[in-house]
VOTOR-741160 format. One record per residue (C-alpha): residue number from 1; z, y, x. Coordinates in steps of 0.25 Angstrom, whole numbers, plus 2048, in hexadecimal, padded with zeros to 3 digits. Layout:
// residues N
num; up; north; east
NUM; Z; Y; X
...
//
This chain:
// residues 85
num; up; north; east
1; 4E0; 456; 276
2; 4ED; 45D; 279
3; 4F6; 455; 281
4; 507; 456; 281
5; 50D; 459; 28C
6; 519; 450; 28D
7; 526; 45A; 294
8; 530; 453; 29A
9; 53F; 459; 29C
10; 53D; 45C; 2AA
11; 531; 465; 2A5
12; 539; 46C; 29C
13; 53E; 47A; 2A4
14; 54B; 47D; 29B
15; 54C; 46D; 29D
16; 54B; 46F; 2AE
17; 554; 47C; 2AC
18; 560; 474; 2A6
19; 560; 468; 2AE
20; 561; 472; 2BC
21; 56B; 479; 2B4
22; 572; 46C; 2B1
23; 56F; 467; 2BF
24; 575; 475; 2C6
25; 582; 474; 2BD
26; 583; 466; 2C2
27; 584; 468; 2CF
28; 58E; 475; 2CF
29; 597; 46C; 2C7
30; 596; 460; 2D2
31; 597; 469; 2DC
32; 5A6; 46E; 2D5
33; 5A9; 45E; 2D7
34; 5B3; 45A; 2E0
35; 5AB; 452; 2ED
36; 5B0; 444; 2E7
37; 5AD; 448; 2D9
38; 59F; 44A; 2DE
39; 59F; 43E; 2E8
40; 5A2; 436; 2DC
41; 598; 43A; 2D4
42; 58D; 43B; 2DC
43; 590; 42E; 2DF
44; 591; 427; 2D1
45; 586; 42F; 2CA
46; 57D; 435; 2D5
47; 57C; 427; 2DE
48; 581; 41E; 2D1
49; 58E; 417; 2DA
50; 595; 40F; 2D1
51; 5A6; 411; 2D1
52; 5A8; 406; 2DC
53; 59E; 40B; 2E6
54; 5A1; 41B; 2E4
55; 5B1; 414; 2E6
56; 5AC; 40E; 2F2
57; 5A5; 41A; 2F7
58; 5B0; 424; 2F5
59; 5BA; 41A; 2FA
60; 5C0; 41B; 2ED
61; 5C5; 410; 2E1
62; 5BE; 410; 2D6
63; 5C8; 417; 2CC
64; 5C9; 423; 2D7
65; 5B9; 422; 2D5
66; 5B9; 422; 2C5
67; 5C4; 42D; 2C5
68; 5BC; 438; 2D0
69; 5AE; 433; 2C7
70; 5B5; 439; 2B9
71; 5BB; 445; 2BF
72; 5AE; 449; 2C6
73; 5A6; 446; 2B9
74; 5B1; 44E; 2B1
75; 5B1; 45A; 2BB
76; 5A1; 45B; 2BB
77; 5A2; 459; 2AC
78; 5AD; 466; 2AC
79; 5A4; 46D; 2B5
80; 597; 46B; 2AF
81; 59D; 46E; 2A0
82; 5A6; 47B; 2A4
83; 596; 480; 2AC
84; 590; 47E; 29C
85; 59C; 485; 297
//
């Protein structure tokens, strides 16, 4: 009886070479960042802060928080697109 191997995405070679690739162009655009555009989303998407307790770490109203959040996710966005262009 033959059996199937089942592959997963992580088994996939061309699968493992684009994810680093993605990775790679990830960091060299965060790295463009300002240090609060990074501060800000390191801490909303890389520890999950909500907007009142990123405010209260960065000593900052929540607006303030909203407004840094939007340019730094607009600037990787620019980065990351113009590095596929």
């Amino acid at each position: 009886m033959l059996t199937e191997e089942i592959y997963t995405d992580e088994a996939n070679p061309a699968i493992l070479v684009e994810e680093n690739e993605r990775i790679r162009a990830l960091r060299k655009a965060l790295v463009q960042l300002t240090h609060e555009q990074q501060h800000v989303l390191a801490l909303r998407f890389g520890n999950g802060y909500s907007l009142e307790q990123v405010a209260t770490i960065m000593k900052k109203n929540i607006n303030s928080v909203k407004a840094l959040q939007f340019r730094a996710v607009m600037a990787l966005r620019h980065r990351l697109e113009g590095e596929n262009q």
